[in-house]
N, C-alpha and C positions, 0 to 999 in steps of 0.2 A: 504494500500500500504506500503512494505515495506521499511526502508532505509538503504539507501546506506551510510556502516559505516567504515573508514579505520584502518586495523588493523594489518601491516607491513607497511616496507617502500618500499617493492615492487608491485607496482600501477598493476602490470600484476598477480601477486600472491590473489591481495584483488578483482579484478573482478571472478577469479574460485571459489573463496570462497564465494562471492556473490550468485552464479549460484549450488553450491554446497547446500548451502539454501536456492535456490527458483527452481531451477530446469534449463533445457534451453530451456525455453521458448521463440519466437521470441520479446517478446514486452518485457523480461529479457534480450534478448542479446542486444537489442538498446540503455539499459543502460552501457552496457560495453564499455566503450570509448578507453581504452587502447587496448583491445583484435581487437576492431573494426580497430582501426588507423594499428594495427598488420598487415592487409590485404593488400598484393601488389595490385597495382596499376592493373597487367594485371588478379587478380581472380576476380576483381570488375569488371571489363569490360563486361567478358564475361555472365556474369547473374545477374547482378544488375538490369538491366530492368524489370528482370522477377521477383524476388520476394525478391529486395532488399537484401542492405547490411549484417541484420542481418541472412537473408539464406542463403548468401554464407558464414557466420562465421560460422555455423551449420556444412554445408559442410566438411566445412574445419576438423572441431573438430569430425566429427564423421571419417573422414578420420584420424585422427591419433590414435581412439581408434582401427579401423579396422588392422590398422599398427600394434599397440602391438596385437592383437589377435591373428593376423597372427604368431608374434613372440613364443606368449606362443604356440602357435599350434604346431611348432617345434622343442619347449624348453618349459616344461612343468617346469622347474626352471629357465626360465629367470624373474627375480625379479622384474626389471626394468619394463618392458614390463607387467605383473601383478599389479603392482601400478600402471600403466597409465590406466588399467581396473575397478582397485578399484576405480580411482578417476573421470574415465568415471560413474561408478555407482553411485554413491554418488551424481554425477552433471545429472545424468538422460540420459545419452549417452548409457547405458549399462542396459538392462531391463530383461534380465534373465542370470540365475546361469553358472557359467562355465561348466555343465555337458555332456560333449560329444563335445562341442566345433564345433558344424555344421552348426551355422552360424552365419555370421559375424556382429557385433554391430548394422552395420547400417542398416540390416535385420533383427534386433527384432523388429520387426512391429506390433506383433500380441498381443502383450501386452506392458500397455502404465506404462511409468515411474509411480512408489507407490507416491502421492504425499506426503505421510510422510517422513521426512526426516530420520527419525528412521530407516524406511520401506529399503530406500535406502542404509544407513549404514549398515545395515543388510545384504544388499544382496551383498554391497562391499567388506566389509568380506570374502563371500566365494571366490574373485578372488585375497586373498593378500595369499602371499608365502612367510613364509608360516602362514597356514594359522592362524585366530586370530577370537574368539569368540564372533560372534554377533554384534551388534551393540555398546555398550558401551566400548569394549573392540577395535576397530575399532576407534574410537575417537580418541585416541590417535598417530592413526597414519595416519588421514585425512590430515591435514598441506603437510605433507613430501608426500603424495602421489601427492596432488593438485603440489607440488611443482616440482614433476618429470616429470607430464605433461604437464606442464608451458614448459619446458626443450624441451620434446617432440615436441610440436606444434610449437616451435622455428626453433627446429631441420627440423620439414617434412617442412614447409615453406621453410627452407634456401633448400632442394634437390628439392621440385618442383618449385622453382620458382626463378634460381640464379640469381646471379648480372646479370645484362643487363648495360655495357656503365658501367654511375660513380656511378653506385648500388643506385641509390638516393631510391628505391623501399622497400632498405635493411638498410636504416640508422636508423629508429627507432627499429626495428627487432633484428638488433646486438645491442645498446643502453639496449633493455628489456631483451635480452639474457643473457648480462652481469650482470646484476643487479640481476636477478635470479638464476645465477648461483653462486654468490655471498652469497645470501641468507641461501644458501644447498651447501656450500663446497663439503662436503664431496660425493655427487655425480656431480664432474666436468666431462666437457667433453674434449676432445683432447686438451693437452698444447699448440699447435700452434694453435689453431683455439680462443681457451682463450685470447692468446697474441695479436689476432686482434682484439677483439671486448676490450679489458683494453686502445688501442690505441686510437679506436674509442670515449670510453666514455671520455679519456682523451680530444679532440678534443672538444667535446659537454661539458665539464665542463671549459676549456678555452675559450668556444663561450658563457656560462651564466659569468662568473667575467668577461668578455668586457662588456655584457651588461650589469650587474649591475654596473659597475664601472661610465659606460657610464649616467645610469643613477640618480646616484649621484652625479656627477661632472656637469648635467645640472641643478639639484635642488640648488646644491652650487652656480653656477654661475648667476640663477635668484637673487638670495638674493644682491650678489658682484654688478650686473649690477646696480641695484636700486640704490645700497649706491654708481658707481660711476659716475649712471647720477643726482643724487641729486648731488653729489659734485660739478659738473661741471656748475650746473644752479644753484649753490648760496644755494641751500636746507642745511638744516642743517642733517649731517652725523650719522646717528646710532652708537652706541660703542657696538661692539659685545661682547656676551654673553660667558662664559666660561663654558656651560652647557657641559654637558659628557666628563668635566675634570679634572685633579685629580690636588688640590693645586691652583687653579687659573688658569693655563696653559694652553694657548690656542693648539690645537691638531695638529698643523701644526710647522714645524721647521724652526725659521724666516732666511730671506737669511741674509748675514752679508752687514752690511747700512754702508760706511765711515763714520764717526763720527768727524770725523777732517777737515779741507776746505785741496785743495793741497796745498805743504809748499813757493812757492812759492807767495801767497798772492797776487796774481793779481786778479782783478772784472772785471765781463765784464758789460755794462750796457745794459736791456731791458725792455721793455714796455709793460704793459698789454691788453690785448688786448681783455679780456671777461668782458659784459658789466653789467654781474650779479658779479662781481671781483673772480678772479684767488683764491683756494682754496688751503690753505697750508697744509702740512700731517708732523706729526715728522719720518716717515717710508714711501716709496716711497714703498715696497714693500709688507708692511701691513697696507697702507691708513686708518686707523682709527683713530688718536690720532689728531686732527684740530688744528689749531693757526687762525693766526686774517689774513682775507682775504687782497689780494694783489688789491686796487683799478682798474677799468679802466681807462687804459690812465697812470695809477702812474707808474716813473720808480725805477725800484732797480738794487743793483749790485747784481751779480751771481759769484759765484765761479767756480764753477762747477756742472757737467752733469753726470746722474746717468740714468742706463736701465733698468728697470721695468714696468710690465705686469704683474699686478696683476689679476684674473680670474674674468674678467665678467666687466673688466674697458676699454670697449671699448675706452671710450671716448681720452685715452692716443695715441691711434693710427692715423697712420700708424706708427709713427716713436720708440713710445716707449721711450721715455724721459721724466726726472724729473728735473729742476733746483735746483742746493741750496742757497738758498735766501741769501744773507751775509749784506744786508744794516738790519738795526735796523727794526722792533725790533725781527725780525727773529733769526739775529746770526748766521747763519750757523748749526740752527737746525732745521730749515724746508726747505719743497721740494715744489716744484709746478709745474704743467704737463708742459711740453715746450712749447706745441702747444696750449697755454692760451696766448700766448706773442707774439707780432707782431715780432722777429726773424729778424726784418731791414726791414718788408716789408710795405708799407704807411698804415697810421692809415685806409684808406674808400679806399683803392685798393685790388685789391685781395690778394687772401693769399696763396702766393709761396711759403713759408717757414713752413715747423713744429717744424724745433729745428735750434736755430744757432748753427750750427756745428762749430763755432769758440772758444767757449766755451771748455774745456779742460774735459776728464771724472775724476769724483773724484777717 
């Protein structure tokens, strides 16, 4: 059994080349996942019961070799149309020579594809314009042929089977259209028709950076949560890591911390009120650096109030507040979450308060 080995970056370009060296065979087409996903919604319908998906991908493909034949029939130099031959031969769509041109691809019945691939380059040969000797000589322009009928099959899809509604039938269709035409510039199709599908793939490369973004920032914030429900139940705080950073530097830009209490020097007094004691941070907004826990029940004076919502520090919420601790042996260089502090409300009553808002912000 042969494998499946990719060798561009166009996922619709590496299944024809696939099928190029193995033939189109139906238990060959079921490995085509890209060519397959290709198929609108309504060709599937109507005979997929009867002999599955990969035969209406057959279908389909020997309809777009019949299409160019018809072409070169009344343009015996259309080029285009003669490479979507060559590269029907080559993939076994196409099983005798162009000679007289009497009948259509997918009426050569009576002789079955060369399963030599050589056999087949050979015979693709006689239908390139113009024409090019043999099989070895043919090689060189298998790629670029496979690539026009990538184009092709794109193309009869979008006339037999237009948008319906919000085209959802047609999003990966234009998504592969582009990327292929991309590949082989120099045979584009219609500038305005180009200009939709550049929009569309823009759309789908703004839909993958949401999700990856998306899911980076849930790995980040598993890490964050741990370090800020250990903080909050007395556990002792991991000091993060400066890995994939240049000089020490950690890869995030710190927000700017007051470093001074307000100059008016007044303390407000509060009580703790976590019974594993209240966790001090020198950075409310990059919680890592610890000092020496604020007891239960101990009171201190506070300066001021600071808003920070560090990622994954649930436990800071609803309110989002940090005190600055200013009685000894803190100084006014550590913080502690607000809602760690009974706020005025009784030490075994409920807890009505998350931050005393009496407090002034730094």
């Amino acid at each position: 059994m042969s494998q499946r080995t990719s060798s561009s970056n166009d996922p619709l370009l590496d299944d024809l080349r696939y099928l190029a060296d193995e033939t189109v065979l139906l238990i060959k087409l079921d490995r085509c996942k890209t060519l397959l996903n290709l198929l609108p919604e309504r060709s599937i319908a109507k005979s997929e019961l009867t002999y599955g998906q990969a035969g209406v991908l057959l279908d389909m493909l020997k309809a777009v070799v019949d299409q160019a034949h018809a072409a070169v029939k009344a343009d015996r130099n259309d080029v285009q149309a003669a490479m979507v031959l060559a590269a029907g031969a080559v993939m076994g769509l196409v099983t005798e020579s162009p000679d007289g041109y009497r009948r259509k691809p997918s009426e050569m019945t009576r002789k079955a594809s060369p399963r030599n691939k050589a056999a087949r380059q050979a015979l693709a040969a006689q239908w390139m314009i113009p024409l090019v000797g043999g099989d070895r000589q043919f090689r060189n322009h298998e790629k670029e042929c496979l690539a026009v009928f990538s184009r092709a099959l794109l193309d009869w899809i979008g006339m037999e089977y237009p948008p319906i509604g919000d085209a959802t039938d047609h999003a990966i269709v234009k998504e592969a259209q582009l990327e292929s035409s991309s590949s082989t510039a120099q045979h584009s199709t219609k500038a305005d028709a180009r200009g939709v599908l550049e929009l569309r793939l823009s759309y789908g490369k703004a839909f993958v950076m949401i999700m990856v973004s998306l899911v980076l920032f849930i790995a980040s914030n598993a890490t964050s949560w741990w370090i800020g429900r250990s903080a909050s139940s007395g556990s002792s705080v991991p000091t993060p890591t400066t890995s994939g950073t240049s000089g020490g530097t950690l890869l995030y830009t710190p927000r700017t911390t007051p470093t001074s209490p307000p100059t008016s020097g007044e303390t407000y007094a509060e009580q703790g009120d976590n019974k594993n004691g209240s966790a001090t941070f020198t950075d409310p907004h990059h919680p890592y650096v610890t000092g020496v826990k604020i007891d239960y029940t101990q009171k201190v004076e506070v300066s001021c109030k600071v808003f920070a919502v560090p990622p994954g520090w649930d436990s800071v919420t609803p309110d989002g507040y940090w005190y600055r601790i200013a009685s000894a042996p803190w100084n006014n260089k550590y913080y502690a979450i607000a809602n760690t502090f009974l706020n005025g409300d009784s030490l075994n009553g409920p807890t009505m308060h998350n931050t005393d808002f009496s407090v002034p912000d730094c």
